[in-house]
N, C-alpha and C positions, 0 to 999 in steps of 0.2 A: 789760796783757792786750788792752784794744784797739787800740793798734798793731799786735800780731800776727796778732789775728783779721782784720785790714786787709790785712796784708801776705800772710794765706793767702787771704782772696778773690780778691787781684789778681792769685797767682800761679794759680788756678784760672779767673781769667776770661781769660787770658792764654794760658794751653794752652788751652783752648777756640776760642777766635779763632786760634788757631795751627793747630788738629784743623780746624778750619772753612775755614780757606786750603788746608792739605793736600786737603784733601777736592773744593773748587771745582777745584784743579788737575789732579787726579788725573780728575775727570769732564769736564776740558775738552780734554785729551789723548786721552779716550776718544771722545768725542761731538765732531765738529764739525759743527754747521749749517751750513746752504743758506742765504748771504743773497739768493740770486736765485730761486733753485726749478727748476723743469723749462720749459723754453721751452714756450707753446701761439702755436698760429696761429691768429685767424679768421677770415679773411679778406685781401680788397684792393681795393681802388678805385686810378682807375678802372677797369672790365671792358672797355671800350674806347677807342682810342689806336691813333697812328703810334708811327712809330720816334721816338725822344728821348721818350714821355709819361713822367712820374714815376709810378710806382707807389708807393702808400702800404700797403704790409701790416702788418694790425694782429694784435694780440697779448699777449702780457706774459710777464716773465721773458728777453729777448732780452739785456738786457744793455748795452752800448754799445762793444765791438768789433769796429771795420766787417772785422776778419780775420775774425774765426769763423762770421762769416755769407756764405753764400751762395746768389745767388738766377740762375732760369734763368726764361725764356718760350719755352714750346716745345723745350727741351732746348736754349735758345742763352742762352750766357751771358751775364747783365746785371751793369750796375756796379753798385755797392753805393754811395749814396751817404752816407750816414749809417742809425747806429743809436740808438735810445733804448732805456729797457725795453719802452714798450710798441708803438712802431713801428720798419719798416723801411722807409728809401726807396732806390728803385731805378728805373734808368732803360730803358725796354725798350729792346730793339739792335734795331740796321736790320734790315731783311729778315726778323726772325723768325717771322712766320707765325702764325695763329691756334692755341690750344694751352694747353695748362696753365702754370698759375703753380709751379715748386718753389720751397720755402728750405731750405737745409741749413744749421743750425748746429752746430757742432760735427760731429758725426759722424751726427745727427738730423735726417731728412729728413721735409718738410711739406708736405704740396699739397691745398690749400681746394678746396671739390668745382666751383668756376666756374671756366671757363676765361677768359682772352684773346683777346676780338676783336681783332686788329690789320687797322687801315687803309692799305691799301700808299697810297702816295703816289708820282705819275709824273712824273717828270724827264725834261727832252730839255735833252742836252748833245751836243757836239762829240768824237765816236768820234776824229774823224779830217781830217786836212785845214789848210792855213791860209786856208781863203779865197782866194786867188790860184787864179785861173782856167790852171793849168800842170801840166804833170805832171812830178814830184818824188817820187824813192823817198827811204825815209828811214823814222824814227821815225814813231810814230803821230801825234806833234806837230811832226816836219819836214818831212814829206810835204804834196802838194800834189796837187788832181786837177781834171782840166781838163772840168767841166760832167759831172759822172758824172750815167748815166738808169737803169743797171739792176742788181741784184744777183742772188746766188747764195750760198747757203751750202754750206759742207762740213763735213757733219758729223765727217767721218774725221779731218782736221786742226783742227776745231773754225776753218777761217778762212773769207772770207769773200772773194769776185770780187767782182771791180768791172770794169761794162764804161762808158766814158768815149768823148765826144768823141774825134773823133782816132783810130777803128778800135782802141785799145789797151783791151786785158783786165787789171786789173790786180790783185793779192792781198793780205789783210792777213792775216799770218799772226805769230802770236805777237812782238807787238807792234810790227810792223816792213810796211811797204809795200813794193813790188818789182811792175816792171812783168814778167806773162809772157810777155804774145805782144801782139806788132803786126799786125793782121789787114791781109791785104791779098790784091792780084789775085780769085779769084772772091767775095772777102766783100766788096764794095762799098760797102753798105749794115745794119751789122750791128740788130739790132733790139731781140735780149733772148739772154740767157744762162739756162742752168738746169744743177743736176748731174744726174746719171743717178743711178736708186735704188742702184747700188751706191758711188755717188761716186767712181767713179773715170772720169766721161768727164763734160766740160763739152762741153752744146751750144751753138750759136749760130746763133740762129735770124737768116737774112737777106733783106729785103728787096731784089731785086735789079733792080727800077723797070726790066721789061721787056725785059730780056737772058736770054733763054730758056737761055742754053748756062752761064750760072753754077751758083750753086749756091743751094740753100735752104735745108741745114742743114749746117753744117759742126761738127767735134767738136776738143776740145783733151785730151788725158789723158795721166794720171796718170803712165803710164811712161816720158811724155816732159817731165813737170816740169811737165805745162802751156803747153810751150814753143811745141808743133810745131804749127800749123796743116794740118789735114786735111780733106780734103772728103768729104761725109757721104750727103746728098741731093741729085741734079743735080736743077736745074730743067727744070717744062716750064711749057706756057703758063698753067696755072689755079695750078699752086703758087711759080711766083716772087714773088708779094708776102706773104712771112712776116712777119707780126704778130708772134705768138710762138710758140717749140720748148718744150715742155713734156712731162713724164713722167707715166703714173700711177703714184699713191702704192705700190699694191699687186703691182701685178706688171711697172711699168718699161717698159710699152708708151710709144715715142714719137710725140707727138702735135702737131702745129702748126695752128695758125688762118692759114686765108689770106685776105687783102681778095682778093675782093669780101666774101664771104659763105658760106665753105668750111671746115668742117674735117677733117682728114687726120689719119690715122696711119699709119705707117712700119710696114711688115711685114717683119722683119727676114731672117727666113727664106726667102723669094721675092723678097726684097731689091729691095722696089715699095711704092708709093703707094695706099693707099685711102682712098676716102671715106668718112668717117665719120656728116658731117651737110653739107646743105646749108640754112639757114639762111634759103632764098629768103622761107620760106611760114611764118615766127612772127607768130604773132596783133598786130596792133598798130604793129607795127613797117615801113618802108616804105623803100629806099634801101639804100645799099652804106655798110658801117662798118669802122674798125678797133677790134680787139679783143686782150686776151687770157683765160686762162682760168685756175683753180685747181680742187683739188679735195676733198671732206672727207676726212677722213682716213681712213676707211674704204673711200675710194675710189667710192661707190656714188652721190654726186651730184656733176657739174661743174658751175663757176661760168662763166660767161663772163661777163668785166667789159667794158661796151662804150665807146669813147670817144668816137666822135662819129662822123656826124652827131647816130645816135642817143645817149644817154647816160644808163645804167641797167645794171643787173646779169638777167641773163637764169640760167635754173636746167634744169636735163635730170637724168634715172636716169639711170646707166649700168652698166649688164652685165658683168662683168669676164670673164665665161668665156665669152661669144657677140664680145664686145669692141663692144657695141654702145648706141648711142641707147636711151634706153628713155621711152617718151610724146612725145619730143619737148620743146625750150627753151619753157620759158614766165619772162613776167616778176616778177623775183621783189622790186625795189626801183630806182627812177626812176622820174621824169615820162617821162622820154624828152626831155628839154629842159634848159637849164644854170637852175644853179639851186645853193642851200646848204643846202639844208633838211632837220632832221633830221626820222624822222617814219616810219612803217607802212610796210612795200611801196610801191606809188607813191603814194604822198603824199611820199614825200622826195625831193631831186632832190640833184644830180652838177653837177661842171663838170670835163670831161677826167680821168675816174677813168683812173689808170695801172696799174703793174704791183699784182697782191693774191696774198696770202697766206692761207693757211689754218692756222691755231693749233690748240693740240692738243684744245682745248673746241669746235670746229669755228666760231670767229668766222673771217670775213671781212675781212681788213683790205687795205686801198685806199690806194697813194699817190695824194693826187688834187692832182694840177698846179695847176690854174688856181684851184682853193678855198684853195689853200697847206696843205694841213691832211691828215689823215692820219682816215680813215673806219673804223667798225667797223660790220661786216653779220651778225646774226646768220641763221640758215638758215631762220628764219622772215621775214629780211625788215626786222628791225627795224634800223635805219641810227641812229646817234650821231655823234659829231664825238669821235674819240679824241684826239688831242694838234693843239695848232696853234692860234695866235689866230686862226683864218681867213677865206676868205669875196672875194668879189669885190674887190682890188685892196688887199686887206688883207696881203701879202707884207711879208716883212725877214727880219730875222735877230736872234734872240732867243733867250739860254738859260731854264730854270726850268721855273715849274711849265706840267703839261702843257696846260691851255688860255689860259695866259698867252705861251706858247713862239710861236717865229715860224719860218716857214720862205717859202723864195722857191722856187716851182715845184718840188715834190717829185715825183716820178720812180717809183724803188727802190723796192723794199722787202721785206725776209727776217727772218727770225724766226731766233733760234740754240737751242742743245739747251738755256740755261737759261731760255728764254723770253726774253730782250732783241731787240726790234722795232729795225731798221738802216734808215736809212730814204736814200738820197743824193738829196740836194737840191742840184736841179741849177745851180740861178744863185749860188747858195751857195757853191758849188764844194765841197763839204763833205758829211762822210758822219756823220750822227747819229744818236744812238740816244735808245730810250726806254726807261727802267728805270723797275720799282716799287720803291720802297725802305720 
């Protein structure tokens, strides 16, 4: 009898464990659990960083494949460099600009309420040129230019003039150099280039040391390739020593600075010379200078950047609809003496500031020759040292970062529609640029 009472427990404990498997299985087929759960994000460090800093976004439930995640700064895409469950590293991209952090995993997108400061960081490399003092068309790395002083941007073909030693005007256009025109007979002495507001006529402003019968502004355009030299403004006695031919921003009136102490604008319609300012009677200032000019981008104040004897930046209103002076030049930043110094209005000083530009935040930027270095003015005055190890007799030739960078008598200088500052540096034989990256 107890053997079988035995053999009927075992065969009851036995269905049992049997009902009990069926049972686990049947509820595991039903039910699967999350062994990771729902991705949360809370954050990132650091909140500030260049291009390459790692970002550490923290979390849980992430997971650990670097597929399913992805991360953006400023809607530009970052790498992913690894994942754990509860972090993500990522590395921000060049140029991406200050902005939100995203991560998208899976199909799930996250963005912590801080954004990303990023720190642009400025580089001055070699746009163009090999160093050799010759002029050579070619690639942007076969090309060669012989002591280039002045530039000009075109917005319309995004390229950029180059006017050089040697009377020749020359182009970088979609990645290739080409000489356009060899100036010659009344252009003697050319001085500086600019385009026209609607970029289709390059001027060239010339200095013509005393030959009343040349010319003072002559033009290059578009419908001729840039080919054809043409003459624009005949000289007379007070306008043959053109400094610089220059436009306003806003309604493309042309305007030139003449040594002594004159500036002109071109009445195109009466197809004559007037005077705009005569410069005899500014507070301060004593003697005959050469200069040129820029203007903010509203048009409403011009710069005149002066080279020497005196050396400073000088500031005037100007009228757009009377086309005239308004108060009169005053000084807006120099001693009026050479000098390196950054620093207020005239507490800073210049040596041989050359051609300046005006950016679209209305900074002031200055090639300045003899300091080797490249100058920012803001409209109040205040002067920095923008790129360039510079400074009195502190010339060479050096890539990197921007106040470690070298330049030998820089000249040029133009700004393009993304912002990159072009700078030709003349002893250099070489046309550079400055990026923030």
């Amino acid at each position: 009898m107890k053997s079988i009472r035995k053999k009927i427990i075992r065969d009851c404990m036995g269905a049992c464990i049997a009902l009990s498997s069926l049972w686990l299985l049947a509820c595991s087929s039903e039910v699967k659990p999350d062994p990771i759960g729902d991705p949360v994000v809370e954050g990132f460090s650091p909140e500030v960083g260049r291009a390459g800093t790692e970002l550490i976004i923290r979390g849980n439930h992430f997971g650990d494949d670097v597929e399913r995640v992805k991360v953006s700064v400023n809607n530009i895409s970052a790498q992913v460099l690894a994942v754990t469950a509860t972090k993500i590293y990522a590395l921000v991209p060049a140029a991406a600009g200050t902005g939100a952090v995203k991560v998208t995993i899976d199909s799930k997108e996250f963005q912590p309420t801080a954004s990303f400061t990023y720190e642009f960081v400025r580089k001055v490399q070699t746009y163009s040129g090999s160093g050799a003092a010759v002029s050579v068309d070619g690639s942007l790395r076969q090309a060669s230019f012989n002591r280039p002083y002045w530039l000009a941007y075109d917005r319309k073909d995004d390229a950029l003039f180059v006017l050089e030693e040697g009377r020749r005007v020359r182009r970088i256009k979609d990645g290739r150099v080409e000489t356009v025109a060899s100036l010659s007979g009344s252009i003697n002495n050319p001085r500086s280039i600019s385009m026209s507001l609607s970029a289709d006529t390059l001027f060239i402003g010339n200095d013509n040391a005393g030959n009343n019968n040349n010319v003072s502004v002559a033009i290059l355009t578009r419908n001729t390739g840039f080919r054809v030299q043409e003459d624009y403004v005949r000289s007379t006695n007070e306008t043959r020593h053109v400094n610089f031919a220059g436009v306003h921003p806003v309604d493309g009136t042309l305007m030139f600075y003449c040594w002594p102490r004159k500036l002109y604008t071109w009445n195109k319609t009466e197809n004559r010379v007037e005077l705009l300012q005569d410069l005899v009677n500014v507070a301060g200032i004593s003697g005959d200078y050469y200069a040129n000019f820029s203007f903010s981008p509203d048009g409403r104040e011009i710069y005149l950047v002066v080279k020497y004897p005196f050396i400073g930046v000088l500031k005037a209103g100007y009228d757009a609809s009377s086309k005239r002076i308004v108060n009169g030049f005053q000084r807006l930043a120099g001693t009026g003496s050479w000098g390196a110094r950054d620093g207020q209005g005239t507490e800073a000083s210049f040596d041989q500031p050359a051609q300046s530009v005006v950016a679209a935040d209305g900074s002031i930027f200055i090639a300045e020759k003899y300091n080797h270095m490249v100058r920012r003015v803001t409209p109040a005055g205040a002067v920095t040292r923008y790129a360039g190890d510079g400074g009195p007799g502190n010339q060479g030739f050096l890539e990197g970062d921007q106040f470690a960078a070298k330049f030998n008598e820089p000249e040029g200088i133009a700004i393009d529609k993304d912002g990159n500052i072009f700078i030709a540096d003349l002893r250099n034989s070489r046309i550079r640029v400055i990026r923030e990256e």
